[in-house]
C-alpha positions as CSV (number, residue, x, y, z in Angstrom):
1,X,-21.7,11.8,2.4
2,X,-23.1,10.8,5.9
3,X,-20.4,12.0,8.9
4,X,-20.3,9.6,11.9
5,X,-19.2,10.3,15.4
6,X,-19.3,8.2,18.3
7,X,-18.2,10.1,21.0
8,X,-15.7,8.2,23.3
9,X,-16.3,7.7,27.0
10,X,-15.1,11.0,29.1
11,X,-13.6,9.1,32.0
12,X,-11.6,6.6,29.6
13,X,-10.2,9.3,27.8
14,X,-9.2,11.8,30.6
15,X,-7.4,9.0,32.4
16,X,-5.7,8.3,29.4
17,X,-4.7,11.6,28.6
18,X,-3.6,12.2,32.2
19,X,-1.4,8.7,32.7
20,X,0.0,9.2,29.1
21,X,0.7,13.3,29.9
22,X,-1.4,13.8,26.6
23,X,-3.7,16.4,25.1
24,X,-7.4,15.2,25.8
25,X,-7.5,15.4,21.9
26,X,-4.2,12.7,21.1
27,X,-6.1,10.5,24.2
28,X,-9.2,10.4,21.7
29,X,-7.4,9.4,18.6
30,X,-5.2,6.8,20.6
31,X,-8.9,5.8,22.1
32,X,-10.5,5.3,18.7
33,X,-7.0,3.3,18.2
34,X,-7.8,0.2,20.9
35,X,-5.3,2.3,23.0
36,X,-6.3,2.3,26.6
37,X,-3.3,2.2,28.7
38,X,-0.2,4.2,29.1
39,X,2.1,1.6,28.1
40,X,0.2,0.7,25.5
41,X,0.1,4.3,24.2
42,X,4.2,5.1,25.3
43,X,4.4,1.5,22.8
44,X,2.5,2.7,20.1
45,X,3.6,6.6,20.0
46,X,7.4,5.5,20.6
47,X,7.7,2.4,18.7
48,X,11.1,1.1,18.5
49,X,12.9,-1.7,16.5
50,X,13.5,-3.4,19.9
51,X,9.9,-4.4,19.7
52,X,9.9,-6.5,16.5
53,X,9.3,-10.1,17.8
54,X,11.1,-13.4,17.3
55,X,11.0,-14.0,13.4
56,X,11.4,-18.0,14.3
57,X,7.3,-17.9,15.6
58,X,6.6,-17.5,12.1
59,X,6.3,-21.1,10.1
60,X,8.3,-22.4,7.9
61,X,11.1,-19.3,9.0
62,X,13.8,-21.4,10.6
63,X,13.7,-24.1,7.8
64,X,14.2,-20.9,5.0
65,X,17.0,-19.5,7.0
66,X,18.6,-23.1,7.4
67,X,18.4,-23.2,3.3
68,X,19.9,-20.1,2.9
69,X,23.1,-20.8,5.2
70,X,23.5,-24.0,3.3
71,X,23.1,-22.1,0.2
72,X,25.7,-19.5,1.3
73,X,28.2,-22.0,2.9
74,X,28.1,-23.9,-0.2
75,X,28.4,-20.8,-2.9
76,X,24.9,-22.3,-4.6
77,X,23.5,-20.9,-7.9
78,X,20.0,-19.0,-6.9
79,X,17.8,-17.1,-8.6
80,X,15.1,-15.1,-7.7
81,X,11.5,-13.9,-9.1
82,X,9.5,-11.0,-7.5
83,X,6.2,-10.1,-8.8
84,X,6.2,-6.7,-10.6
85,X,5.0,-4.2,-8.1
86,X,6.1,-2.1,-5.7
87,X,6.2,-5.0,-3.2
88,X,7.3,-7.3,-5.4
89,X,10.2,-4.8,-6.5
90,X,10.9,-3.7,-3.0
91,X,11.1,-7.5,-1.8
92,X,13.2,-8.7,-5.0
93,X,15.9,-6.2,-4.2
94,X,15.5,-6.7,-0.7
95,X,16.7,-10.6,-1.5
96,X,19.0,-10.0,-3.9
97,X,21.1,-7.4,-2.0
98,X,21.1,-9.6,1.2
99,X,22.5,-12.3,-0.6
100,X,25.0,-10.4,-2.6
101,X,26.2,-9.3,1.0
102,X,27.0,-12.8,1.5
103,X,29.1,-13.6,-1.5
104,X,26.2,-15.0,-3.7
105,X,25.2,-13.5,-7.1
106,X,21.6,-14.8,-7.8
107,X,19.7,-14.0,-10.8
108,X,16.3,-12.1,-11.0
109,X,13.7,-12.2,-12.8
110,X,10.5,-10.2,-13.2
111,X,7.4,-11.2,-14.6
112,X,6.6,-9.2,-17.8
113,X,3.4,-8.3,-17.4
114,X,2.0,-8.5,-21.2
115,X,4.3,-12.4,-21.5
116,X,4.2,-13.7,-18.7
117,X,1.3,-12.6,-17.3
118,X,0.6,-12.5,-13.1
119,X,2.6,-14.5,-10.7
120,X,4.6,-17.9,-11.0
121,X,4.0,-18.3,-14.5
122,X,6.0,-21.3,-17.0
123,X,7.5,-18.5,-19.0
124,X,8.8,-16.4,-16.3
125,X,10.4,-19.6,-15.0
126,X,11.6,-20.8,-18.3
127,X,13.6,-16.9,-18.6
128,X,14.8,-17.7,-15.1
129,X,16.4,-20.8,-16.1
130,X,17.8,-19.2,-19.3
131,X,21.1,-21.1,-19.6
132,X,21.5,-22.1,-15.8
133,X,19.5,-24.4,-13.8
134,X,20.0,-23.2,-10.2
135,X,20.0,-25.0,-7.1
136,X,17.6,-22.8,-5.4
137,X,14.6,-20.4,-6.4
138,X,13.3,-18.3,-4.1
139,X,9.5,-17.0,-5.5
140,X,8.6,-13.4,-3.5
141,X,5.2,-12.1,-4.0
142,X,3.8,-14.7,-5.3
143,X,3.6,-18.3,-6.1
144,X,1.4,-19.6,-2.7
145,X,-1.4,-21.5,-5.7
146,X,1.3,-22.4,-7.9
147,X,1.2,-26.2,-7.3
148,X,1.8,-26.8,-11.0
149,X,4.8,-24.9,-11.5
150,X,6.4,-25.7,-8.2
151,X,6.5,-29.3,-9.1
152,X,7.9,-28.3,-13.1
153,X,11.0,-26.6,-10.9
154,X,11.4,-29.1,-8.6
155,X,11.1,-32.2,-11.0
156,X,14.6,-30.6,-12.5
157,X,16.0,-30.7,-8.5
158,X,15.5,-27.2,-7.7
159,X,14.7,-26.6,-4.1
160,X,12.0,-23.7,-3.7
161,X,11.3,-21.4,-1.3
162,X,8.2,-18.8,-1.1
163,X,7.5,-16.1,0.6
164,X,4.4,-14.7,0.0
165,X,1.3,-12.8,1.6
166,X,-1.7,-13.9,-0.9
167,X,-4.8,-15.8,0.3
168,X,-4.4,-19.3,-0.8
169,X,-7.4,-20.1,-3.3
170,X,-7.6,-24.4,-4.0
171,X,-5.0,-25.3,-1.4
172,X,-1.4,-23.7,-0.5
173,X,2.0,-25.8,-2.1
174,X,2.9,-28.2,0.4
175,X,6.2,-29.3,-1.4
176,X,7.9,-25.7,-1.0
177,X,9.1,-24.2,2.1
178,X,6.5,-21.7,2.0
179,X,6.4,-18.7,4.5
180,X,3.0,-16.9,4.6
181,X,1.0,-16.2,7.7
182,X,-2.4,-16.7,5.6
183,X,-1.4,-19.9,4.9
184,X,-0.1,-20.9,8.4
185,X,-1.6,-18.4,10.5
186,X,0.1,-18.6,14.3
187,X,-1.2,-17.9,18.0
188,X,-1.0,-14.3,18.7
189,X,0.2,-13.7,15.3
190,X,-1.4,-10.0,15.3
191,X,1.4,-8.2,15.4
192,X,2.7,-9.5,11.7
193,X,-0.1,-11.1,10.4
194,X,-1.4,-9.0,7.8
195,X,2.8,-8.4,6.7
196,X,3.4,-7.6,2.7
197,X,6.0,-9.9,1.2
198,X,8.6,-7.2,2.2
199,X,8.6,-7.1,5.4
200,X,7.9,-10.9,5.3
201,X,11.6,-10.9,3.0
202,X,12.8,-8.4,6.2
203,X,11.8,-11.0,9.0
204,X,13.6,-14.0,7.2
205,X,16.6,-11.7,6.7
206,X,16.6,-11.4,10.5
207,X,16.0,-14.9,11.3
208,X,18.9,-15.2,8.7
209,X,20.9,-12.9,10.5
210,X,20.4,-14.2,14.0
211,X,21.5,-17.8,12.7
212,X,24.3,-16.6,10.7
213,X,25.5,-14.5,13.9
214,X,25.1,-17.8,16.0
215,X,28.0,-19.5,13.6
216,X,29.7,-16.5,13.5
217,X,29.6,-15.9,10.3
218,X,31.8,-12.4,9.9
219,X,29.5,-11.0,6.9
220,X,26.8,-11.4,9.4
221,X,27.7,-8.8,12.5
222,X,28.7,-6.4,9.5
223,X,25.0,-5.7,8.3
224,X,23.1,-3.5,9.8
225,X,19.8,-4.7,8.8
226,X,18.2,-1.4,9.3
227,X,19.6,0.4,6.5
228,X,16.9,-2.0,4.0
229,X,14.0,-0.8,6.3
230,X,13.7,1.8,3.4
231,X,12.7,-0.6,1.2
232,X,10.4,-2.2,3.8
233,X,8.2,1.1,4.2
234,X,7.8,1.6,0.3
235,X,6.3,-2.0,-0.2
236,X,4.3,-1.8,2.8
237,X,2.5,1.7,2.3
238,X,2.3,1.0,-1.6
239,X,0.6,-2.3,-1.4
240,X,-2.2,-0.8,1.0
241,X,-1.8,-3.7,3.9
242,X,-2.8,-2.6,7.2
243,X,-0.4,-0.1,9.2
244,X,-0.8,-1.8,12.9
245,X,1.8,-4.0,14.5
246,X,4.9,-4.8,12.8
247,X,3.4,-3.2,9.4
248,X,3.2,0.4,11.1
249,X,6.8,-0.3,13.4
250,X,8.7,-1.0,9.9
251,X,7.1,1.3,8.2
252,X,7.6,4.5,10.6
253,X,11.5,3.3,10.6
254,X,11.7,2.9,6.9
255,X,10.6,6.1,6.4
256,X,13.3,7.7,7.9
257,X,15.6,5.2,6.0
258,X,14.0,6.4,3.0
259,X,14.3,10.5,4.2
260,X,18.3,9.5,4.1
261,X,18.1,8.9,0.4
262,X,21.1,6.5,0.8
263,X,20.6,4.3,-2.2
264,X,21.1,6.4,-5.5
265,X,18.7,4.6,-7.7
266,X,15.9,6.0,-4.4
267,X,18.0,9.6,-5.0
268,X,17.2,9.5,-8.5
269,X,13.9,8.9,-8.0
270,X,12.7,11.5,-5.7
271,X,14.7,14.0,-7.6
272,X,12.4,13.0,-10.7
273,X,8.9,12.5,-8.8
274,X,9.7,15.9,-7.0
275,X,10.2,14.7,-3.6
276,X,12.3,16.4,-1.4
277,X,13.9,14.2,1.5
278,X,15.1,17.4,3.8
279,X,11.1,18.0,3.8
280,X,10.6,14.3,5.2
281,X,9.0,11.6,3.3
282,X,5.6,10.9,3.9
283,X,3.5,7.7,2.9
284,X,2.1,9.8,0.3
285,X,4.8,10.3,-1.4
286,X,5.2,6.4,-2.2
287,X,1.8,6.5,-2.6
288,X,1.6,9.2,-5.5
289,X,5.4,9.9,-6.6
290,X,7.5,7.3,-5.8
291,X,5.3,4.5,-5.9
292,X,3.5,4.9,-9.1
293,X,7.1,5.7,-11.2
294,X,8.6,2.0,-9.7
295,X,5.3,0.7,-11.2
296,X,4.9,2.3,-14.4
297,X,8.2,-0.4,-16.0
298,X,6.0,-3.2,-14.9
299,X,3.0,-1.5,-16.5
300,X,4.1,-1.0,-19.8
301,X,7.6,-2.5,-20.1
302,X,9.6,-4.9,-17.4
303,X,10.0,-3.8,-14.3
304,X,13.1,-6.2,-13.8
305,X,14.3,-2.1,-14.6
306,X,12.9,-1.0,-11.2
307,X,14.7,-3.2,-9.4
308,X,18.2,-2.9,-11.4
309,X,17.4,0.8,-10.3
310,X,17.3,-0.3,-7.0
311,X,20.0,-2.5,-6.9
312,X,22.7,0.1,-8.6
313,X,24.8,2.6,-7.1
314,X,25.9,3.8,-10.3
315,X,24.9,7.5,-10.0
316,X,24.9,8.2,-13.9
317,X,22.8,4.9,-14.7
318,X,20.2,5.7,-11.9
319,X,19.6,9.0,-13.0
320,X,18.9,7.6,-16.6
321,X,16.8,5.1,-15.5
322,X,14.8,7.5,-12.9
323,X,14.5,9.5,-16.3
324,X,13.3,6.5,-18.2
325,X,10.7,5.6,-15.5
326,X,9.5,8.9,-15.1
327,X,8.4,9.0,-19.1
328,X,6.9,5.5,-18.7
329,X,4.6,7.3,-15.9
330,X,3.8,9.9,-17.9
331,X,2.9,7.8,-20.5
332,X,0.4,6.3,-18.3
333,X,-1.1,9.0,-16.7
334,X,-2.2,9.6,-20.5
335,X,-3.6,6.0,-20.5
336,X,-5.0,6.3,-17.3
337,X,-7.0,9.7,-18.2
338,X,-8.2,8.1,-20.9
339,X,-9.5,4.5,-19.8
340,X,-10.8,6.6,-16.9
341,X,-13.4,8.6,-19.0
342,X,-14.0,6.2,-20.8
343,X,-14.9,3.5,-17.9
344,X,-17.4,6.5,-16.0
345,X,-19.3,6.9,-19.6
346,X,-20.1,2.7,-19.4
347,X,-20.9,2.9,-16.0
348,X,-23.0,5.6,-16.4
349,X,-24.9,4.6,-19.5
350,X,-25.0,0.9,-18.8
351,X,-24.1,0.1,-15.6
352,X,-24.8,2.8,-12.7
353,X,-27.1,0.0,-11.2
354,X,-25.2,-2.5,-10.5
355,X,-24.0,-3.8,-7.0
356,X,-20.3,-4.2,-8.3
357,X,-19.1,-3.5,-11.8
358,X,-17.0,-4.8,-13.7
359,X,-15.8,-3.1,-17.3
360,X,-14.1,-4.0,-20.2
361,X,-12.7,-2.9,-23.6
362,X,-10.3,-4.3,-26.7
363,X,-8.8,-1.0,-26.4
364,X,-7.5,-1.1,-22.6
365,X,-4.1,-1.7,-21.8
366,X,-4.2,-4.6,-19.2
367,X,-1.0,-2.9,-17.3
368,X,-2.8,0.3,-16.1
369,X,-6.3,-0.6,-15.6
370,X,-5.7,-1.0,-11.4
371,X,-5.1,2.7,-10.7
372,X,-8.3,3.4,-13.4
373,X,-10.3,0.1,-11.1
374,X,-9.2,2.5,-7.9
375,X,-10.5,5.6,-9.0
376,X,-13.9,4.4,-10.5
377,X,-14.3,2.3,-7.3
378,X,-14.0,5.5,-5.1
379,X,-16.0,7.8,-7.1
380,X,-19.0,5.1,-7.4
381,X,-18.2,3.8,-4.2
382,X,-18.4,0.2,-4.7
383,X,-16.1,-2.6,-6.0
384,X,-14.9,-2.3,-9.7
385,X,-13.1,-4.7,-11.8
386,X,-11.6,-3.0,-14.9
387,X,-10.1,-5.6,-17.6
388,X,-8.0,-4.8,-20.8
389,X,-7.3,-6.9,-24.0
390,X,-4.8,-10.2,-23.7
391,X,-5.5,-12.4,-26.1
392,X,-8.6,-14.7,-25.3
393,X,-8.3,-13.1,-21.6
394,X,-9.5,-10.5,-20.7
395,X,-6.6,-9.3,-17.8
396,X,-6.7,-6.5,-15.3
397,X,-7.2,-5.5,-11.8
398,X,-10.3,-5.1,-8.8
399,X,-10.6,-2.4,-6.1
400,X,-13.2,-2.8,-3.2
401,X,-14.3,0.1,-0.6
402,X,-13.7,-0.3,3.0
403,X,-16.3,-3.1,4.4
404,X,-16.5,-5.5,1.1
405,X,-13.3,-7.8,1.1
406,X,-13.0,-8.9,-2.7
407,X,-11.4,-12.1,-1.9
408,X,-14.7,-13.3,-0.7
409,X,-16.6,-12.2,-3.4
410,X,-14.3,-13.8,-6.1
411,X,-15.1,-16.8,-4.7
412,X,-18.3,-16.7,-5.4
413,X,-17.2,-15.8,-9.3
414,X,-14.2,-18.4,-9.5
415,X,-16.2,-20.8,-12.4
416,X,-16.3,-17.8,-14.5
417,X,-12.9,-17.0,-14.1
418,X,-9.5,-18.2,-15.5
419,X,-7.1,-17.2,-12.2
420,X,-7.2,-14.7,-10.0
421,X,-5.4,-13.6,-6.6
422,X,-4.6,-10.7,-4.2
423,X,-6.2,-10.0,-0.9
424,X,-9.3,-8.1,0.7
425,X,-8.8,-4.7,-1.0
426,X,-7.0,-4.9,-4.4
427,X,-7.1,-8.4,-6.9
428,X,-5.4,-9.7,-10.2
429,X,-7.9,-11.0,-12.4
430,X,-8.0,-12.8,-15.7
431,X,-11.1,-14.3,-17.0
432,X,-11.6,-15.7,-20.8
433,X,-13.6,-12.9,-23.0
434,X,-16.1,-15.9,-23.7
435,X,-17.4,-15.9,-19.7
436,X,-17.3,-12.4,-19.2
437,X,-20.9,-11.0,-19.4
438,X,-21.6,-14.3,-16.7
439,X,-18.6,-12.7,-14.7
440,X,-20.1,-9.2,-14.4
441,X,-23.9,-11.0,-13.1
442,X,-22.0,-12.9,-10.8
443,X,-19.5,-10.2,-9.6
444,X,-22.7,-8.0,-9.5
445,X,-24.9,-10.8,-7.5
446,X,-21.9,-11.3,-5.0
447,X,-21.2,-7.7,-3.9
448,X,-24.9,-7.9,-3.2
449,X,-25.1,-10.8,-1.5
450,X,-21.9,-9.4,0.8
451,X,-23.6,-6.1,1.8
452,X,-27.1,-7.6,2.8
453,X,-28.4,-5.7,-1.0
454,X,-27.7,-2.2,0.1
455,X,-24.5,-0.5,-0.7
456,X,-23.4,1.4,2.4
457,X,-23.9,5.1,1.8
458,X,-20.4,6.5,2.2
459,X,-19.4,7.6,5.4
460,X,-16.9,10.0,6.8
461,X,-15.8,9.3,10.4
462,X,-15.2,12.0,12.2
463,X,-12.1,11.6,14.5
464,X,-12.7,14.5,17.0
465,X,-14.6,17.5,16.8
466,X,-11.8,20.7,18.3
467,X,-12.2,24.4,17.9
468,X,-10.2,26.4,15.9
469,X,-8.6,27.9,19.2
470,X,-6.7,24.5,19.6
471,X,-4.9,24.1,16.3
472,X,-1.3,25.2,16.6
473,X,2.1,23.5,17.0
474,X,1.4,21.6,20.0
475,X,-1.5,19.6,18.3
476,X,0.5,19.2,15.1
477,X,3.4,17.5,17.2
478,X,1.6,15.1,18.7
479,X,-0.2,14.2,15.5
480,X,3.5,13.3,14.5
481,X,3.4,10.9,16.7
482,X,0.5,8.9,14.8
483,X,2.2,8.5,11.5
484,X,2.8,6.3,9.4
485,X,-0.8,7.2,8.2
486,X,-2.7,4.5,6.4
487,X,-4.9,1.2,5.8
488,X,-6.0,0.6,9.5
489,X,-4.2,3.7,10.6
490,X,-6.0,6.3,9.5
491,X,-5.2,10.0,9.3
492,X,-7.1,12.1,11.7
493,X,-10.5,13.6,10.3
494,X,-11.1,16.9,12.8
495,X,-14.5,18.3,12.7
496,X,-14.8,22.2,13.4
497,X,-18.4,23.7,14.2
498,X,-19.8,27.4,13.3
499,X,-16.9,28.5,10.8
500,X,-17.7,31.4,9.3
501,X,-15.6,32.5,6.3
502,X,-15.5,36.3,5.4
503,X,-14.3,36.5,2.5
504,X,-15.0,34.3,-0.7
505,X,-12.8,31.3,-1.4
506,X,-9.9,32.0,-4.0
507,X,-10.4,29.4,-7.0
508,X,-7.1,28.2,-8.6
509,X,-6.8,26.0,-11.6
510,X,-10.5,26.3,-12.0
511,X,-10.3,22.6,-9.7
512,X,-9.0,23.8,-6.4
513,X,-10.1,26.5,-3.7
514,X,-8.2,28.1,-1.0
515,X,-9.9,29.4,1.8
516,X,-9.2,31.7,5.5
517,X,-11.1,32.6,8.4
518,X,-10.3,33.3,12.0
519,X,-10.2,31.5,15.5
520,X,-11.4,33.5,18.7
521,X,-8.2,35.2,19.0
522,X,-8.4,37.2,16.1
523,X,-5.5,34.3,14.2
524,X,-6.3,33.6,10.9
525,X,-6.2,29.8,10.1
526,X,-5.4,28.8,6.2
527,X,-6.7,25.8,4.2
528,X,-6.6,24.6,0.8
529,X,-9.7,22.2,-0.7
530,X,-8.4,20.0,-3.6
531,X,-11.2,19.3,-6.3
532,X,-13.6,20.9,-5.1
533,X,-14.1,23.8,-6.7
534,X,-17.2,22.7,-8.2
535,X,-18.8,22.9,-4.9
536,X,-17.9,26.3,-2.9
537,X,-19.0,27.2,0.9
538,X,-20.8,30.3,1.3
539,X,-19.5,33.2,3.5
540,X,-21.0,34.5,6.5
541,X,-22.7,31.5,7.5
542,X,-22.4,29.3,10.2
543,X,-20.3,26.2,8.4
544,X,-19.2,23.0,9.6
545,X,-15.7,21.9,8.0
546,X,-13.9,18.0,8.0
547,X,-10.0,18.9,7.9
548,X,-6.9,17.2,7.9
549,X,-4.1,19.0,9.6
550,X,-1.2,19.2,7.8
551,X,2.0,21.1,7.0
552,X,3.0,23.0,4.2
553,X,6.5,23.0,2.9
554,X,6.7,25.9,0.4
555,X,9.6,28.7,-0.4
556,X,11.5,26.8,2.8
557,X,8.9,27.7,5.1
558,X,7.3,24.8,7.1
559,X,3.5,26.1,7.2
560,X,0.5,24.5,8.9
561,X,-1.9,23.9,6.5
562,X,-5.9,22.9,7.0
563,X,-7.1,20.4,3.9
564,X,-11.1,20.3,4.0
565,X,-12.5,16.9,3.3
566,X,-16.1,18.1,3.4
567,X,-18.3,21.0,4.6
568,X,-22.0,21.1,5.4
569,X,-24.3,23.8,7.0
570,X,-23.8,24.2,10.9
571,X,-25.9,21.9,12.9
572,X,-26.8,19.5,10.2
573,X,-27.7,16.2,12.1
574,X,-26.5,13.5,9.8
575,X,-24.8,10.7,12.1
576,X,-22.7,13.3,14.3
């Protein structure tokens, strides 16, 4: 791994860390951030709801919230399909709870992954329209390529609405009110551009709002559309969509939302995943304990569960279902392990030279091949598409590493493939079994083609080089003030030169060390190094470490906490 440092301009960041009343160190990261001015930085360490702009800039927004109010006035049949992830989960009950505010009582559906398949599919419609044909469907997550099925709903007078965040592939529906900024991109659209379908759903509910307050309708003053930021921040940090702008504003609110635990099916679940709200909720905890249990239904059963979950505030049914997610998560971590070695042994024998890779078996369970796609994407660092058994498809899921956007490269693939969609960093693909080995040259050929022929070697920016002397509670404060950590927001990589460690690191697990040493005061500093075991620092020797700062919650004792990311030999030259 080759660390990187560019070392910021002295005068910029003084002046910023004098005008903002900030530590030189906070001026740096807010520096490496675009953030040059004091109000820019007061805006971006303080960011309030206030700040949200005028849902109506974004298209097609004022025609949805003039469809819902007729819908509402009128007490019209709707239903509803979300797509089966977190975002598509989040944004379903989002919807559904909205309109049930306003006297309505739509129906949802969820694709099931294994019958329906991805997106607006005819068979998820056809379960929609089980014994009702409503007067509006409203597609979330999904359904900006569907031209096909857009026209099947609306040849039987449905009205449509979509609200989606997926790059459009041959052409966008024009016949639906469709609301996504890839698709009608805006001037100075920044600030929600790059918006999840959630907090897409959350800027129509406040265009909805604002119109509805305008009549006067009484329901509308009542909501406080705050309390569903919760829901915002666990689609937004799950679906790996850039924290900046809007993302990161929702996102830091919803998390507190989410700390208040105030829906019981979100109770339930943290209680089960092991996360405790007085502790404060981090994106990481969506990322690795809430986030994968919501997903495991749609993985291997429907995740229409997930969202009744969501939906309920029936304490004794929520704890059941958290139960019943929390096996289907296990169950998949099982899979996962599995498929995983299993994937590293074909790359490794057959396929270690290839620009991307994509893999394959009868045996793979289309529903839980992303998280395996993540993991061998990471630990080969380059884009991997891992696809299970469907019938004549072969179905699963891409992950790219940061610089090679996917989207791009499928395009270059699409004759060899039967649909595909998602955006620059994760993909749904499904390709017939016939065309596959034709896939994997031009997947392979593509990636190439992107990166000039050379893989980049994988880097590890450093953030700011400090001494040990400045970690303490005044650093960890302001660090607070970053967060949300994430896509585009990165968490802080601090670089620390000549640690010595006196005493040999304490191996737990046989996967994990734990390590000490001192500062020039004699303080004793304590870090943990996950998975790395393998590879242990020597004592006594000049070392350079790559930490995250963090804290530690355990036996009700807030602890700071230093997680090495790498360690080299003092004074290695490699890029910093």
């Amino acid at each position: 791994m080759r660390w990187t440092y560019t070392p910021p301009p002295a005068d910029e960041v003084g002046a910023l860390s004098r005008s903002a009343g900030v530590s030189p160190v906070l001026a740096e990261l807010l520096w490496r951030r675009d953030i040059l001015s004091d109000e820019a930085a007061q805006s971006f360490l303080r960011p309030a709801l206030a700040e949200l702009g005028d849902p109506f800039l974004l298209a097609n927004l004022e025609a949805a919230t003039a469809r819902l109010s007729t819908a509402i006035s009128n007490r019209e049949s709707v239903a509803v399909l979300g797509d089966y992830d977190v975002d598509g989960v989040s944004s379903t009950t989002l919807m559904v709870s909205l309109l049930r505010r306003f006297g309505l009582d739509p129906h949802f559906v969820v694709p099931r992954r294994m019958e329906d398949g991805y997106g607006l599919s005819r068979s998820a419609i056809d379960r929609a329209l089980e014994g009702v044909t409503p007067q509006l469907f409203i597609v979330l997550d999904c359904g900006t390529n569907s031209q096909e099925e857009v026209a099947y709903l609306q040849e039987k007078g449905i009205d449509v609405i979509i609200i989606d965040h997926h790059r459009e592939k041959e052409g966008a529906v024009a016949s639906a009110l469709l609301i996504n900024p890839h698709v009608h991109p805006g001037d100075d659209d920044d600030a929600w551009r790059h918006l999840c379908t959630v907090g897409l759903v959350f800027k129509l509910a406040h265009g909805l709002l604002k119109r509805l307050r305008n009549e006067n309708h009484p329901v509308a003053f009542r909501i406080k559309l705050r309390e569903y930021l919760d829901l915002v921040a666990m689609g937004t940090v799950a679906d790996l969509v850039p924290l900046r702008g809007e993302n990161r504003l929702m996102a830091r609110h919803g998390l507190r939302v989410l700390q208040g635990a105030n829906r019981p099916g979100v109770r339930a679940l943290m209680q089960v995943a092991g996360v405790r709200p007085e502790q404060g909720v981090n994106p990481v905890d969506i990322s690795f304990r809430l986030g994968p249990r919501i997903n495991a239904s749609g993985r291997l059963a429907d995740a229409a569960l997930s969202v009744e979950l969501m939906l309920s505030d029936d304490t004794k049914f929520c704890i059941k279902t958290a139960d019943q997610l929390d096996v289907f998560n296990r169950e998949r971590q099982d899979i996962e392990r599995q498929i995983t070695k299993e994937a590293e042994e074909m790359i490794e024998q057959h396929y270690a030279d290839d620009s991307g890779i994509v893999l394959y078996s009868d045996d793979w369970h289309p529903g839980v091949v992303g998280i395996v796609a993540g993991r061998v994407s990471r630990k080969y660092n380059r884009p991997c598409v891992v696809l299970g058994n469907e019938g004549e498809l072969a179905k699963g899921s891409g992950r790219s590493v940061d610089g090679i956007n996917l989207v791009e490269v499928l395009a270059h693939c699409d004759d060899f493939l039967g649909s595909w969609g998602g955006h620059p960093m994760a993909v749904g693909v499904a390709a017939p079994k016939a065309s596959l080995e034709q896939f994997r040259r031009s997947f392979s050929k593509a990636v190439a083609e992107h990166t000039g022929g050379d893989l980049p070697e994988r880097e590890l920016p450093i953030s700011a080089w400090i001494t040990p002397d400045e970690i303490g509670s005044r650093l960890m404060e302001e660090l607070d003030a970053l967060h949300p950590f994430g896509q585009a927001n990165a968490e802080p990589v601090f670089g620390l030169r000549g640690v010595k460690l006196s005493h040999r690191p304490d191996v737990f697990k046989a996967l994990h060390f734990r390590f000490n040493f001192e500062d020039t005061r004699g303080r004793r500093l304590f870090g943990v190094a996950w998975k790395m075991a393998n590879r242990l620092p020597p004592t006594r020797v000049p070392l350079d470490f790559a930490v995250h700062l963090r804290w530690n919650h355990f036996n009700d004792r807030k602890l700071m906490q230093l997680e090495l990311v790498d360690w080299r030999p003092a004074g290695e030259a490699n890029g910093s």
